[in-house]
Backbone as CSV, one residue per row, in Angstrom:
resi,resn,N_x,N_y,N_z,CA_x,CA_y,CA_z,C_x,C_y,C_z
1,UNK,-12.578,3.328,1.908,-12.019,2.066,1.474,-11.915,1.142,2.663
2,UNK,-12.602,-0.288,2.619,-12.039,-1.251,3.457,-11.069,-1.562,3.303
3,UNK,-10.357,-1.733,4.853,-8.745,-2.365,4.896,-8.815,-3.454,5.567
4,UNK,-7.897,-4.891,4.929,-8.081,-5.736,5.780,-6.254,-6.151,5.550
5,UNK,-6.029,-7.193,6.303,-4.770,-7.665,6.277,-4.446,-8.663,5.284
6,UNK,-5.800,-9.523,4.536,-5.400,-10.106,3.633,-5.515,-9.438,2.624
7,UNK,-6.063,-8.409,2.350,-5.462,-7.807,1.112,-6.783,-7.829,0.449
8,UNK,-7.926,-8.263,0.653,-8.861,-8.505,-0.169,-9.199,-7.326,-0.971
9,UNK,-10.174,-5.957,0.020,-9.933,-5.052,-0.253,-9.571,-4.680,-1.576
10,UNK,-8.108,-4.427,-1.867,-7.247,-4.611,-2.725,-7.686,-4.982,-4.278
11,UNK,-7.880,-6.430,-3.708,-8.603,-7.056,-4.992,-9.940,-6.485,-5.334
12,UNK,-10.881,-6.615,-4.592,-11.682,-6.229,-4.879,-12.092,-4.861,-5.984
13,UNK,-11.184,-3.673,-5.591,-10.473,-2.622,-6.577,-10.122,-2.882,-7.493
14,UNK,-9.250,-3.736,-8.212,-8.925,-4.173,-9.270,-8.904,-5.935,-9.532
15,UNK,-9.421,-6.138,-10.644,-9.116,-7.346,-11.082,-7.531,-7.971,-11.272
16,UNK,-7.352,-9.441,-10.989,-6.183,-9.550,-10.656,-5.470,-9.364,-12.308
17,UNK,-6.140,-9.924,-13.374,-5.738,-9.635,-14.459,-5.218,-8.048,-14.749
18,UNK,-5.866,-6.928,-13.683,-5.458,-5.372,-13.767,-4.114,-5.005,-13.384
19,UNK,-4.055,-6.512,-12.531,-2.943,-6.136,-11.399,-1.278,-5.684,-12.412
20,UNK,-0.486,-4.871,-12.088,0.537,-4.702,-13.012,1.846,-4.731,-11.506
21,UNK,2.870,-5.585,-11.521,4.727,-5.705,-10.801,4.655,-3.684,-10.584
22,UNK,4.993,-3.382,-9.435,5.744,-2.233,-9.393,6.886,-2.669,-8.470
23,UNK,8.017,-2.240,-9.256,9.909,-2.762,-9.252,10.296,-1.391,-8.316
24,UNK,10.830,-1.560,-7.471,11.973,-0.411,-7.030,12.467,-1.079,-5.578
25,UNK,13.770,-0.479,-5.255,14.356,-0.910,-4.215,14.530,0.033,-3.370
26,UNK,14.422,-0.220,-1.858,14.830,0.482,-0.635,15.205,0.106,-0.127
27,UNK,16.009,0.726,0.897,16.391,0.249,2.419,15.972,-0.949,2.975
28,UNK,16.916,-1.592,3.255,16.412,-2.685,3.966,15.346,-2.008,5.456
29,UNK,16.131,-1.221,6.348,15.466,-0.642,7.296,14.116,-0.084,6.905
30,UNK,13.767,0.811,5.550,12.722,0.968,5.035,11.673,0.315,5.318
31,UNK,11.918,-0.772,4.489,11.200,-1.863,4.166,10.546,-2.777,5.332
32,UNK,11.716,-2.627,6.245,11.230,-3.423,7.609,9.774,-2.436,8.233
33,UNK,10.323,-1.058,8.313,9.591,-0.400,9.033,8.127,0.039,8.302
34,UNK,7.965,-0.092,7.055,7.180,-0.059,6.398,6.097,-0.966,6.770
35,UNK,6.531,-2.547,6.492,5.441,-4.028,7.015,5.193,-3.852,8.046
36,UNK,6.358,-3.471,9.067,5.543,-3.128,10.725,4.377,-2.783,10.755
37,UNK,4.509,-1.203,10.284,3.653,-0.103,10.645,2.730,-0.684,10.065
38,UNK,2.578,-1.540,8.219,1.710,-2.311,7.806,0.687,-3.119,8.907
39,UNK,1.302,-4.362,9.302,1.138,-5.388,9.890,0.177,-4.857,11.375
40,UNK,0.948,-3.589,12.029,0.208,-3.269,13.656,-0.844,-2.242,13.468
41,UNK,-1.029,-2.138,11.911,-2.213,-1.085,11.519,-3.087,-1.996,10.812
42,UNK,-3.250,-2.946,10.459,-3.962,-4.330,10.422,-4.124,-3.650,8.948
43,UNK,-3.118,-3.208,8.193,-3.632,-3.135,6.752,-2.014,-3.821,5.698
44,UNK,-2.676,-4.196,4.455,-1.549,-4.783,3.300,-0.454,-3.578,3.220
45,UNK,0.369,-3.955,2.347,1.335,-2.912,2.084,0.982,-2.352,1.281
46,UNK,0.349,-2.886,0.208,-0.022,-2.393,-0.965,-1.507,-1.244,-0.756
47,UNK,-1.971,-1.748,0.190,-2.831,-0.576,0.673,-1.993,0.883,1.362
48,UNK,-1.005,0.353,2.291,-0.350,1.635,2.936,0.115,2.588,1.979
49,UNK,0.716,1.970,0.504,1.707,2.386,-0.123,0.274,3.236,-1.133
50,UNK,-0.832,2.546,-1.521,-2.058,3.051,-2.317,-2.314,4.623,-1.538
51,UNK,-2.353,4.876,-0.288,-2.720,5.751,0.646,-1.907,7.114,0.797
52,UNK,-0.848,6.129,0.813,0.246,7.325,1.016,0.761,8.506,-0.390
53,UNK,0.600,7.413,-1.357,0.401,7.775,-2.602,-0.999,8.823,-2.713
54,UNK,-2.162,8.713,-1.896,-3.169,9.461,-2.163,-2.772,11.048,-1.747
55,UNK,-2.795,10.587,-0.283,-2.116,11.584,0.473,-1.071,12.681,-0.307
56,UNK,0.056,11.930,-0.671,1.118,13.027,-1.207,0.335,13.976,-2.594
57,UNK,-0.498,12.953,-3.315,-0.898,13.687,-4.517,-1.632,15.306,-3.779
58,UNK,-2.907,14.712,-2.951,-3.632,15.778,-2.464,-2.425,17.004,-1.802
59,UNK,-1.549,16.718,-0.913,-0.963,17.742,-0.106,-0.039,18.274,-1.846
60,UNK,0.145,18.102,-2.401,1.328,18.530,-3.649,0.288,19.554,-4.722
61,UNK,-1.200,19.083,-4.283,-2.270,20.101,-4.794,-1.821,21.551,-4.497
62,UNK,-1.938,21.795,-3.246,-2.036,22.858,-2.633,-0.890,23.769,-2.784
């Protein structure tokens, strides 16, 4: 998958009409440290959060 910071990427994966709100709240500290790590890894959030989501599925395989 290409990662970019605007998010294109992203789109490109789904149409924006596909696109569906995901609601939940965290930590403010969370949240900060989340966009960081986003932002100095030159990728969206919505990509970090797509990834990490991959990640946990595969390791929860095993």
């Amino acid at each position: 998958m290409i990662e970019t910071q605007t998010g294109t990427a992203s789109q490109t994966e789904a149409n924006a009409d596909d696109l569906q709100t995901l609601n939940f709240k965290v930590p403010r500290s969370f949240k900060k440290a989340f966009k960081i790590y986003a932002v100095e890894h030159g990728i969206s959030m919505v990509d970090l959060l797509r990834e990490g989501f991959e990640l946990s599925k595969k390791q929860r395989k095993s």
